[in-house]
N, C-alpha and C positions, 0 to 999 in steps of 0.2 A: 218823543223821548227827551228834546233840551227841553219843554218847559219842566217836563216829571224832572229831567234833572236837575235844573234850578229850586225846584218845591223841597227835592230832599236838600239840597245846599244849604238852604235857609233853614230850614229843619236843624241840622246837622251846628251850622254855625250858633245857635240858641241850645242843642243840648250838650255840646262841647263849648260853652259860653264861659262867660266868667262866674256866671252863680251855678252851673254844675265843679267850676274846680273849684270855687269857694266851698258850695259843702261837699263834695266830697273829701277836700283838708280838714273845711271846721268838726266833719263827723269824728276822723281821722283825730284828730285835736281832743277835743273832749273825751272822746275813749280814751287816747294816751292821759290825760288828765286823772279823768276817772278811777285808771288802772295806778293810779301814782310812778309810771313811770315804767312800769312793771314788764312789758315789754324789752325793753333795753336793758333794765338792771337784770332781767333771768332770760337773756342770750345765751346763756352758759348751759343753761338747765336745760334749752330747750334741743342744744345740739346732744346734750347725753340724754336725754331721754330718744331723740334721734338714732343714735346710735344702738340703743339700748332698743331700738324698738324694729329693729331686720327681723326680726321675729315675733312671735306674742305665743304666750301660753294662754294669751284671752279670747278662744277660738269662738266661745260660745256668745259675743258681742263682736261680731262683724266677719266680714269677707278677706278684707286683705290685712298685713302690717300697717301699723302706724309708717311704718320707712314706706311703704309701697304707696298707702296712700299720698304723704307728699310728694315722690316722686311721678303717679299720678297727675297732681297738682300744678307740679313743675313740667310737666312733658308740655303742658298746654299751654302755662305762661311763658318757659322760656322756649323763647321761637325767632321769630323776623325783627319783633321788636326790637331786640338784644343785638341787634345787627343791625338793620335798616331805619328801625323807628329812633335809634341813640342818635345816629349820622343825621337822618332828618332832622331830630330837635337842634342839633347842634349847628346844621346849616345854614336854619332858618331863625332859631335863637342867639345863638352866640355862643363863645364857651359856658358863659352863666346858665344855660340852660342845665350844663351837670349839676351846680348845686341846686335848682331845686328839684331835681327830679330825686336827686338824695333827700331833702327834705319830704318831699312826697312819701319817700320808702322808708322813711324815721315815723313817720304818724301813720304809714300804711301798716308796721307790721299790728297795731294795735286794730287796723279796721279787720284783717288777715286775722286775728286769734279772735276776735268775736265772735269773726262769721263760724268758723270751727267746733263753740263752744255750742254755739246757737246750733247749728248742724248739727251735732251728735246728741245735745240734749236733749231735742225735738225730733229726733230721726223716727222713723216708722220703719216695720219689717212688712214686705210685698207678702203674698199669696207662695212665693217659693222660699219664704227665709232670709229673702235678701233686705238687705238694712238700705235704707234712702233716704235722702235727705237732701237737706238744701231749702236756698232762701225762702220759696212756695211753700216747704213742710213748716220752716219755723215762723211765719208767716199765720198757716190756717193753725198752728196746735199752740204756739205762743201766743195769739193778738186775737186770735177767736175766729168765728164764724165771719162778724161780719169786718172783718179787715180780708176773708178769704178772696174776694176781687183783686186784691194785688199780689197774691200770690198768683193766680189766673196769669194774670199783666204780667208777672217776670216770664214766668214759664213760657207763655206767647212766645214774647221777645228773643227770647233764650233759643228755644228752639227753630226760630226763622235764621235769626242773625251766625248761630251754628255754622250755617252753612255757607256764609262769606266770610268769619275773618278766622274760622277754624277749620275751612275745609277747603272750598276752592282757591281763596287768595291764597293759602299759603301753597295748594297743588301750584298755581299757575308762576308763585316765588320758585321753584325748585325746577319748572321749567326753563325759566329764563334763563336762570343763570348757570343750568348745565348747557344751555342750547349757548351762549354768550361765551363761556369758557372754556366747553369741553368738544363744543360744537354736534351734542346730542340732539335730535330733534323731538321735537314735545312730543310726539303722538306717544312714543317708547317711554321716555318721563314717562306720560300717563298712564299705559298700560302696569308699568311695574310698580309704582306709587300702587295701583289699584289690586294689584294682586298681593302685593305686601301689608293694605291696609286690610285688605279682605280676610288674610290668613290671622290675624291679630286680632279682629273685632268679633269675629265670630267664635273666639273663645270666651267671649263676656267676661266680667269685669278683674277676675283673676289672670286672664291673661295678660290684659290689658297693663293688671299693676306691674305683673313678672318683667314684660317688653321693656316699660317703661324705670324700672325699678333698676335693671343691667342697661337699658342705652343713655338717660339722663344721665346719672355719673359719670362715665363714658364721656360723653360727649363735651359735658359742662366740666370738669379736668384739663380732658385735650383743647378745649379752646382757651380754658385761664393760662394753659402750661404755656400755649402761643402766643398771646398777649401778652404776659409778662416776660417770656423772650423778648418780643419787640420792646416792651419797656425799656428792659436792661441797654439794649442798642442805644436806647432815647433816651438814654440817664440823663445825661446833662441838659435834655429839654423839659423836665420834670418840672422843676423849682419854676420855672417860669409859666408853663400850663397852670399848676396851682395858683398859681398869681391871676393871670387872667380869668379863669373859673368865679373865684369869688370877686375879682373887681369887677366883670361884666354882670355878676349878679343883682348888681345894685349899678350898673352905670351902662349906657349904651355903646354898643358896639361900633366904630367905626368903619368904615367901607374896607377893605383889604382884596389885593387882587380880584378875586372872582367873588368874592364876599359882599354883597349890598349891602353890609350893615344890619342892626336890631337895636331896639329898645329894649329898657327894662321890662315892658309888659311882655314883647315877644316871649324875651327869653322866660321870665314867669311861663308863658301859656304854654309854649314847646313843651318846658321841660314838665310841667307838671300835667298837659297833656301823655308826653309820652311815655313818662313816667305809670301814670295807671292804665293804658295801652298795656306796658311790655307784664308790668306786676299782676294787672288786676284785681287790686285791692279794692274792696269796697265796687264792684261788680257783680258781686254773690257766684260765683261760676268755682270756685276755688271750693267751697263749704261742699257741695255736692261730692266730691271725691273724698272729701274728708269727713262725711257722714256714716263712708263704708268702711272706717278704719277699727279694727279688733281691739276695741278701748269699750273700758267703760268707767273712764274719766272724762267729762267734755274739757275738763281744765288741760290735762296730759296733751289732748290733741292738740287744742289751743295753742299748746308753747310750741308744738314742733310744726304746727300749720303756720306761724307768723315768720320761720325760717325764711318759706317760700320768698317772701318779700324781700328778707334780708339779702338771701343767693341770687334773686334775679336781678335786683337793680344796686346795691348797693356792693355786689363786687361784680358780677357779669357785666352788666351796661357802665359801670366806672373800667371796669377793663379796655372795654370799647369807647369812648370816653376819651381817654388819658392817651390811648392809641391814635383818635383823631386829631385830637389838638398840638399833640408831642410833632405826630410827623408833620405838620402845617399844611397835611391834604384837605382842611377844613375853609380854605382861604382857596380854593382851586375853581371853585364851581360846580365842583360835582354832590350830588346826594344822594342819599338812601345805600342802597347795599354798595353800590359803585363809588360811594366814597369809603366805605370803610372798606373795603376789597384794594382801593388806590395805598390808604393809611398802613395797611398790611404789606403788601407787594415793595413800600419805597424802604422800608427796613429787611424784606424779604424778597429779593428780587424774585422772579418766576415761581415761587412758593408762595406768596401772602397769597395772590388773588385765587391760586387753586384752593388752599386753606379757610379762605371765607367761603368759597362756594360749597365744597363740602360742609361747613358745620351748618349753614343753612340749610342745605338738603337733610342735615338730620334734624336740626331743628325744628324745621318746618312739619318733619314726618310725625316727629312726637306731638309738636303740636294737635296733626291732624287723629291721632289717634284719643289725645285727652277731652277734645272737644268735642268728638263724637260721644263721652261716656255723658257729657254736660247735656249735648241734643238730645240723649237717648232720657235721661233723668226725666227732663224738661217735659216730653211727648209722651212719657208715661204717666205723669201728674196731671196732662191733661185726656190723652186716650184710653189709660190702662196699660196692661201688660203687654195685651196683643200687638199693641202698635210698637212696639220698640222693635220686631225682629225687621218687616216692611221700611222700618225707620233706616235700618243698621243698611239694608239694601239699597236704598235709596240714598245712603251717607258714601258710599262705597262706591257707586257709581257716578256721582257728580265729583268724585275726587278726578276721576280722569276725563269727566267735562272739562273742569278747572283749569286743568296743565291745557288747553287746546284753546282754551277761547278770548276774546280780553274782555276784564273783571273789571273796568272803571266804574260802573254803574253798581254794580253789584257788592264793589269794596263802600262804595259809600250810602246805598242801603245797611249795609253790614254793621259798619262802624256807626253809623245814626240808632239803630235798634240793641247795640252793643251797649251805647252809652245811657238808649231806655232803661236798660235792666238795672245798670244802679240806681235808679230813682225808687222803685218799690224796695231793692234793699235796703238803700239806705235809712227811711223813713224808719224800715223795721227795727235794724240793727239800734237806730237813735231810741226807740220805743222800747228795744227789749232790752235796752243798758243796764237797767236796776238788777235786772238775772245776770249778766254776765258779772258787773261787780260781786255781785252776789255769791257766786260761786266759785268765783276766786279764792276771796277773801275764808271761806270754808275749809278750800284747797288746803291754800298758804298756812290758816290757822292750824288744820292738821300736821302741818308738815312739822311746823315747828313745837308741835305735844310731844313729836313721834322722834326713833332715830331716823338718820339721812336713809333714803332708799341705796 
């Protein structure tokens, strides 16, 4: 078992290297380019189309809402990252690691509306009516027959890796730190994680949007509403956080109490590490939920799928963030959830740490419910239909493996085949840019023939 684990280390260390974060920015980059910027300048558009989309009268082009599908989307991205994976970059980067994982989420949301546009363009209807899609569909109906090998390759990947960093890891996150906190023990975790994931999954994919459609807002509120509490507490340590933020981004970290210090590459690789960690931009796992959304515009999706990116890292993980640095629990020693559980607790005495362990526990839940719809996608583009129910049982019973066992091996199989999958999207997404400019620009020119919707 340590040589297998040193073989995926090395593995691991070359596809979270510097030339997987160089392109997954430079794809990031060039789309934003491409798009003229378009991303950012229609932030606007994309939250009232959001809005505007809790419903659809466009029943006969897909399964759930546009809103249902990004919150979908978001059930799976915001999770542990948003909590544990911030603290991490930050402990081991520096402050500088927030700016670039912001910069990460400025060129991501343009990797986020591609994949979307690509997704519903390319999307196919199953044998029951159901619409699907994802980087594998836009992959063999975009780039043809013979690129269909790498739609193979994501799907693989997709469906392996499913089940470490969207099923067990995040079960056996929800045990710790109820068992840490509340002093519950795992087995019970497990059981109820599994009979609550079971009652959910086995409604297919409509339920799936409903759960997640009412608990993401929910959840992602009551945690901004608590962070910015804490802010307020920390006002006067604000101005100086920001300071540090962007001077560590460009200058190395010095040692501080518990702190060993970081370079500027650290802090680059953290933040832009955990940055598409928490986002997953340019992953292709996002496009899949947003294949099934009741549009039949792939531009519309686009604007309100590039949110995703917006909501998770550039105010959720800045909320966490701003919380670790303000309270100086960053300089302590501690990492992962238990540092920002500590950053919580010193501005909220006997409430912070009970309040990060619960929004973890939901975080993690929605997670585990989003990434089963990514498994299931993934195992029917390679088995068919049949195989997704077997699938959904077998997804449902390693949840309450998860909460009982230790995941070290298994988080880093996960994370190593997690960061395979953006390699066949990205090539595609770079390949099929000419269509998405494309259809933008069709978009945009109609809108402006026509009056405002």
């Amino acid at each position: 078992m340590e040589s297998l684990t040193s073989i995926f280390n090395a593995i691991n260390g070359v596809v979270w290297g510097p030339m997987m974060l160089v392109l997954i920015l430079g794809v990031g980059l060039f789309l934003m380019i491409g798009l003229k910027l378009m991303p950012i300048l229609k932030l606007g558009t994309g939250f009232k189309l959001l809005w505007g989309g809790r419903s659809s009268s466009d029943t006969s082009s897909g399964e759930i809402p546009p809103f249902q599908a990004l919150m979908t989307a978001l059930s799976a991205t915001v999770g542990t990252g948003n909590i544990a994976g911030v603290a991490t970059a930050v402990f081991i980067g520096g402050p500088g690691a927030l700016f670039w994982m912001w910069c990460t989420a400025l060129v991501g949301m343009a990797t986020k509306y591609s994949e979307a546009v690509l997704a519903v363009k390319y999307r196919e209807k199953d044998s029951g009516g159901n619409h699907i899609g994802g980087p594998m569909y836009y992959i063999k109906n975009g780039l043809g027959k013979k690129w269909a090998w790498l739609g193979t390759a994501f799907a693989v990947f997709g469906a392996i890796a499913a089940f470490g960093i969207g099923n067990t890891v995040q079960s056996n996150s929800v045990a710790d730190v109820l068992n840490s906190d509340l002093g519950i023990p795992h087995w019970i975790t497990g059981v109820v994680l599994t009979v609550l994931v079971g009652a959910v999954l086995l409604g297919g994919i409509k339920r799936i949007g409903s759960v997640a459609g009412a608990l993401v807002p929910f959840m992602a509120i009551a945690y901004l509403v608590a962070g910015l509490i804490v802010l307020a507490i920390n006002a006067d340590a604000i101005p100086a956080a920001l300071d540090l933020i962007f001077t560590h981004a460009f200058s190395s970290t010095a040692a501080e109490g518990g702190f060993v210090g970081a370079t500027v590459w650290m802090a680059i690789r953290f933040g832009v590490a955990r940055g598409i960690f928490s986002n997953e931009a340019g992953l292709g796992s996002a496009p899949i939920a947003h294949a099934s959304a009741q549009t039949s515009s792939p531009v519309r999706q686009g604007l309100v799928a590039m949110l995703g990116t917006f909501i998770d890292t550039l105010i959720i993980c800045s909320i966490t963030g701003l919380v670790i640095i303000t309270s100086g629990a960053w300089t302590s020693g501690v990492s992962g959830a238990a540092l920002t559980s500590a950053a919580f607790d010193l501005a909220l005495p006997g409430i912070g740490s009970h309040l990060v362990a619960f929004s973890l526990a939901i975080f993690a839940f929605t997670t585990i419910i989003g990434w089963s719809f990514y498994g299931e996608r993934c195992i029917q583009y390679l088995f068919g239909e049949k195989s997704v129910l077997p699938y959904r049982i077998v997804w449902i019973a390693a949840v309450g493996l998860g909460a009982n066992v230790s995941l070290s091996f298994i988080w880093l199989v996960a994370d190593t085949l997690n960061a395979a999958m953006a390699i066949p999207n990205l090539i595609a997404i770079a390949l099929l840019s000419p269509v998405v400019f494309r259809l933008t620009k069709e978009y945009f020119d109609k809108q402006m023939g026509k009056q405002p919707e």
